[in-house]
PASEBA-1860 file (N, C-alpha, C; in nm, 3 decimals):
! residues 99
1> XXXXXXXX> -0.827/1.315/-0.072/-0.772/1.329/0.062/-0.760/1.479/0.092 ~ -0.825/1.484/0.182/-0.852/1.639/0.226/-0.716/1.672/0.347 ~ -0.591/1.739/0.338/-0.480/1.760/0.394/-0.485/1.893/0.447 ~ -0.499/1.936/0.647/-0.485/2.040/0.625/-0.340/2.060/0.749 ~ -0.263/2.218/0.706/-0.137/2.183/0.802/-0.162/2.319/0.911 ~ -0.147/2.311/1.045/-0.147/2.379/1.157/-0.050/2.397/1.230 ~ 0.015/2.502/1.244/0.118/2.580/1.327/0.062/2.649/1.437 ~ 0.117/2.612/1.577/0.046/2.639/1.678/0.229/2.729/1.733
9> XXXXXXXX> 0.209/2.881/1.791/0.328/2.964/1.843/0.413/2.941/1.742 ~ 0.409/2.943/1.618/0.507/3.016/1.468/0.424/2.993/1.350 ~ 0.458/3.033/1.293/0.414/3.045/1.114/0.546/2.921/1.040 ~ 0.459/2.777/0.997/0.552/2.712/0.952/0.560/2.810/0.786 ~ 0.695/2.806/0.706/0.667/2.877/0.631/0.701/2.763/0.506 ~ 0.657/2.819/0.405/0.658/2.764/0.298/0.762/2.593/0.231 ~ 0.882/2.608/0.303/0.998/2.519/0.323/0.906/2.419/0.345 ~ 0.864/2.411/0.493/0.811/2.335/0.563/0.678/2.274/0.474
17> XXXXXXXX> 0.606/2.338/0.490/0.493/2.273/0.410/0.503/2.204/0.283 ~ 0.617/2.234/0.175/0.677/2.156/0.072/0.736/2.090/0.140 ~ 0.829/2.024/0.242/0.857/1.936/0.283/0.760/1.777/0.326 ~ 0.648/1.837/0.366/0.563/1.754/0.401/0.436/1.729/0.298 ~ 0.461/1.810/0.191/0.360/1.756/0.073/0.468/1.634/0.022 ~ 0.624/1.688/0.016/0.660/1.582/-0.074/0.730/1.453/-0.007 ~ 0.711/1.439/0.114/0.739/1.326/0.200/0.583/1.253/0.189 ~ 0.489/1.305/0.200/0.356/1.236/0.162/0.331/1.143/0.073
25> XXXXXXXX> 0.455/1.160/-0.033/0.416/1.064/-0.165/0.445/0.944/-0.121 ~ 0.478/0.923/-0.023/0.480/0.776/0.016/0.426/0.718/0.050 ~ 0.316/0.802/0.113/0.129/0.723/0.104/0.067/0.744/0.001 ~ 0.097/0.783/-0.110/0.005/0.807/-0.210/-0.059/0.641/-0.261 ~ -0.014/0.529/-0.225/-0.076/0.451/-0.263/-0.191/0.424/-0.171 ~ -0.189/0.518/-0.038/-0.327/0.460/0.009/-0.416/0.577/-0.017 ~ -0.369/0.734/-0.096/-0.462/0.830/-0.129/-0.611/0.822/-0.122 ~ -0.664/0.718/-0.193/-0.793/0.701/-0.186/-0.859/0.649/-0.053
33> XXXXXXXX> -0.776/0.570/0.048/-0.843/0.513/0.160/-0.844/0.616/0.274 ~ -0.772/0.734/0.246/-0.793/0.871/0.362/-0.883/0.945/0.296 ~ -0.952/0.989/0.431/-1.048/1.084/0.412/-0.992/1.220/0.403 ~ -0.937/1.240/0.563/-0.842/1.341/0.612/-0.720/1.346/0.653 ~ -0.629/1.455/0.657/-0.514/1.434/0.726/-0.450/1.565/0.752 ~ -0.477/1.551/0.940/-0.424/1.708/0.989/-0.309/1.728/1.060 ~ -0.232/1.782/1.031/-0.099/1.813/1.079/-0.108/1.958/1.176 ~ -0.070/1.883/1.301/-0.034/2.026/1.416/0.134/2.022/1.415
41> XXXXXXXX> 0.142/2.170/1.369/0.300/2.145/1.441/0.314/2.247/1.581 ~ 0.366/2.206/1.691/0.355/2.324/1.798/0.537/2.343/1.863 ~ 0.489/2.498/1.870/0.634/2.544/1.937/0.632/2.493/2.086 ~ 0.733/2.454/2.135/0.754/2.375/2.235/0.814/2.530/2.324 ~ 0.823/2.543/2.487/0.920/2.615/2.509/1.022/2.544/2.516 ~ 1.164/2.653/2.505/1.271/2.541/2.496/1.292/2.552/2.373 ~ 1.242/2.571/2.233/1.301/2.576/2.113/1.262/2.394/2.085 ~ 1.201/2.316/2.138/1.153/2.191/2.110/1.011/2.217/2.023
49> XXXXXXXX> 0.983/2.070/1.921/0.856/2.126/1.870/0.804/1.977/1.862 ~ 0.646/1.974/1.899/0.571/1.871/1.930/0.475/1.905/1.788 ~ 0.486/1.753/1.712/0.433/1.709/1.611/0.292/1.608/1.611 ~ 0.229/1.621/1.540/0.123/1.553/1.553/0.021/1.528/1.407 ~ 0.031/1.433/1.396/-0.083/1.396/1.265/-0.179/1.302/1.292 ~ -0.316/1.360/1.266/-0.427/1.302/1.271/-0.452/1.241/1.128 ~ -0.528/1.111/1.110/-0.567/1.056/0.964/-0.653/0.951/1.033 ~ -0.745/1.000/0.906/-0.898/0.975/0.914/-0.912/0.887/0.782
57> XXXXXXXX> -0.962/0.722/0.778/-0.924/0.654/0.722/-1.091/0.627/0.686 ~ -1.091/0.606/0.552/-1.224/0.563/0.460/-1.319/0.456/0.551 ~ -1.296/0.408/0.622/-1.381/0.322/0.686/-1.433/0.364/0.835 ~ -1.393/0.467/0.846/-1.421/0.495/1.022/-1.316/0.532/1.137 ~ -1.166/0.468/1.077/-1.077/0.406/1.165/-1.014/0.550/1.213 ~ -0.990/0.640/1.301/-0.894/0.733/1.333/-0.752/0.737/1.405 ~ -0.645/0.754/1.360/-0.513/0.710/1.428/-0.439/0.875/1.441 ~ -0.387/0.867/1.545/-0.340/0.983/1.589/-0.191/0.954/1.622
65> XXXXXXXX> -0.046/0.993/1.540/0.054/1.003/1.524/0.147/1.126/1.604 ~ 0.188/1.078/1.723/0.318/1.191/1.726/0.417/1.176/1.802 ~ 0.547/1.287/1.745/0.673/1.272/1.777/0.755/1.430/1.805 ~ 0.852/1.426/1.810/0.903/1.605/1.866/1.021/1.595/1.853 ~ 1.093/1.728/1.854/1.234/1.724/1.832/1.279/1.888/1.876 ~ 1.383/1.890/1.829/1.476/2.039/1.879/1.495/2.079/1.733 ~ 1.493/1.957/1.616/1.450/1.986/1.460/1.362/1.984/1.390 ~ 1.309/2.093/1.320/1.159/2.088/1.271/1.157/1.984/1.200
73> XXXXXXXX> 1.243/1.986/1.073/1.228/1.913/0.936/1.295/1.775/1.001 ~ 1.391/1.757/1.091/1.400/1.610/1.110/1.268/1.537/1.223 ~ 1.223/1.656/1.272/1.102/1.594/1.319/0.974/1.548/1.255 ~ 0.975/1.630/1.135/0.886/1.589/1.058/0.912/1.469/0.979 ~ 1.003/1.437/0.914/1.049/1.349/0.849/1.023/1.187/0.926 ~ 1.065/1.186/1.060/0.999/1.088/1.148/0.886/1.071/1.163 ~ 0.829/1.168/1.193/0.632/1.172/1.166/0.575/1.085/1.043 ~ 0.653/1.146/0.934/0.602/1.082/0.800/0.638/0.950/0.786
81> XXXXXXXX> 0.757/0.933/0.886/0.798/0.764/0.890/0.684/0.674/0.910 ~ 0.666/0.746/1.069/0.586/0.672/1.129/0.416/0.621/1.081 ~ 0.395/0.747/1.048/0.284/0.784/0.975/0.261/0.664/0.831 ~ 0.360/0.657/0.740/0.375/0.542/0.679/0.358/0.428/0.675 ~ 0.401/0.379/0.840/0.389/0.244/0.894/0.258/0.266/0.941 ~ 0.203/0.362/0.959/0.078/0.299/1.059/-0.026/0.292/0.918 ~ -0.020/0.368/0.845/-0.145/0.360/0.714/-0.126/0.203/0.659 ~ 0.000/0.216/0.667/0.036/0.088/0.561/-0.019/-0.056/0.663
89> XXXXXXXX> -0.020/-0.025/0.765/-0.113/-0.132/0.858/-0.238/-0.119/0.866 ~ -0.288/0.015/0.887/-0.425/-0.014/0.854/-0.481/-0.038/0.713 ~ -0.450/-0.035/0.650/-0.507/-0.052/0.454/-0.475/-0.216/0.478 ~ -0.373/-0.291/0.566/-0.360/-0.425/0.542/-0.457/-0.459/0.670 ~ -0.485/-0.404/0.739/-0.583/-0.439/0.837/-0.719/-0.463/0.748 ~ -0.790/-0.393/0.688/-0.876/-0.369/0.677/-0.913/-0.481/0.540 ~ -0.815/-0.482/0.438/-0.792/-0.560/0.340/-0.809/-0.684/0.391 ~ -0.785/-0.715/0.532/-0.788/-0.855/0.596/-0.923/-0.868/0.606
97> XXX> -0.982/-0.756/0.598/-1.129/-0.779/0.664/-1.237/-0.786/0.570 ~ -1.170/-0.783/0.419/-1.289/-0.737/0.366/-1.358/-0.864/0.285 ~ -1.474/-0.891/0.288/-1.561/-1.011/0.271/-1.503/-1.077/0.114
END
């Protein structure tokens, strides 16, 4: 799984990016069924920040995830929620499908 992370108006710094490697382990059981997975984080004006994760799933499938907040790390933490639920539906989607 090829993971890359993007800060759009700040430099997320190091905190951040360990935050979201180690909230990840909760997809690690679908590791092998992602191809990719890109994380925008953007400064909002206002001190708001708009989140976004792209994942690019072994079969074709692309799902685009996002959420925002006035908190980085609790915004992220929701992302990875969400992000969770949607893999964990597509790996059972697809498992439905397979011959």
């Amino acid at each position: 799984m090829n993971m890359t992370i993007k800060s759009v108006h700040f430099d997320a710094d190091d905190l951040t990016k360990e935050l979201i490697e180690t909230r990840l382990q909760k997809i690690d059981f679908a590791a092998d069924k992602i191809v990719d997975l890109d994380f925008t984080l953007t400064k909002e004006k206002g001190h708001s920040f708009a989140l976004e994760a792209k994942i690019h799933f072994r079969w074709g499938t692309t799902a685009v995830i996002k959420t925002g907040g006035y908190e980085l790390h609790k915004a992220i933490n929701e992302l990875i929620d969400k992000l969770d639920q949607k893999v964990r539906k597509e790996v059972e989607k697809a498992q439905e499908h397979k011959p």
